[in-house]
C-alpha positions, 0 to 999 in steps of 0.5 A: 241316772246320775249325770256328771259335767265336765267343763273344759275352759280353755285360757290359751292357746297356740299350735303347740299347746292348749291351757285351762281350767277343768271342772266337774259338776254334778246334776245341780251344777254344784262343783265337785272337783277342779284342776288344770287342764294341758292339751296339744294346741289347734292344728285343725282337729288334725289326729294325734296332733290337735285339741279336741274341737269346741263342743260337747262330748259325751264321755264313757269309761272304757279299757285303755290297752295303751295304758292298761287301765280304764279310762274315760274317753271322750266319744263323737270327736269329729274324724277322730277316735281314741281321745282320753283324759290320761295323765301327762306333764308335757304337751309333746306327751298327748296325742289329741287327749287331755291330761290334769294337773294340779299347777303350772310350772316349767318342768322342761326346757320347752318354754312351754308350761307343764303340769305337775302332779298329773297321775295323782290329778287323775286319779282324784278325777277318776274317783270324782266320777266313778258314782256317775252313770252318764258323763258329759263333756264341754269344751270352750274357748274363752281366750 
């Protein structure tokens, strides 16, 4: 069995958005794909308006009906369901999900950084983790 680390590290955050960095690693902990990583800020693991907590998650690809596609949802969230990696610029876009992108710049007039180039992130992201059997994630917080 083939198996994938996803590294979330979260660098800031506040109620409103959550920034870091997202690595994916195979088996020997050698990296394989990198971005920047865009979330909801913490509002006590409250549905579709916070982060996902701190922790380790496992991760399956699955039908997505919203997006029409498969995603990888992240699985075992407490009080939570339906949380994926899914492409998106803004933080306002994400309801407890996590979007990829490839750099920070204001894209709106929110005052909040965006990221840029989310679809095609995801689709690299996707790719990087079609070969895996089993896909595990970590979140921290290191601000």
């Amino acid at each position: 069995m083939k198996l994938a680390k996803i590294e979330i590290v979260r660098k800031w955050q506040d109620d409103f958005q959550s920034s870091g960095t997202c690595t994916i690693y195979d088996a020997d902990g050698f990296p394989l794909f990198s971005a920047l990583s865009l979330e909801r800020g913490w509002k006590n693991n409250q549905r579709n308006v916070s982060c996902i907590p701190e922790g380790t998650y496992p991760v399956v690809l699955e039908h997505s009906n919203r997006f029409k596609r498969k995603l990888w949802e992240i699985k075992d969230v407490p009080n939570r369901s339906e949380c994926k990696f899914h492409s998106a610029n803004h933080w306002h876009q994400l309801n407890g999900c996590i979007a990829l992108g490839l750099k920070y710049e204001m894209i709106d007039t929110d005052n909040y950084q965006d990221v840029s180039d989310s679809k095609m992130i995801m689709d690299v992201f996707h790719i990087t983790l079609e070969k895996f059997d089993k896909v595990q994630l970590q979140i921290i917080n290191d601000f």
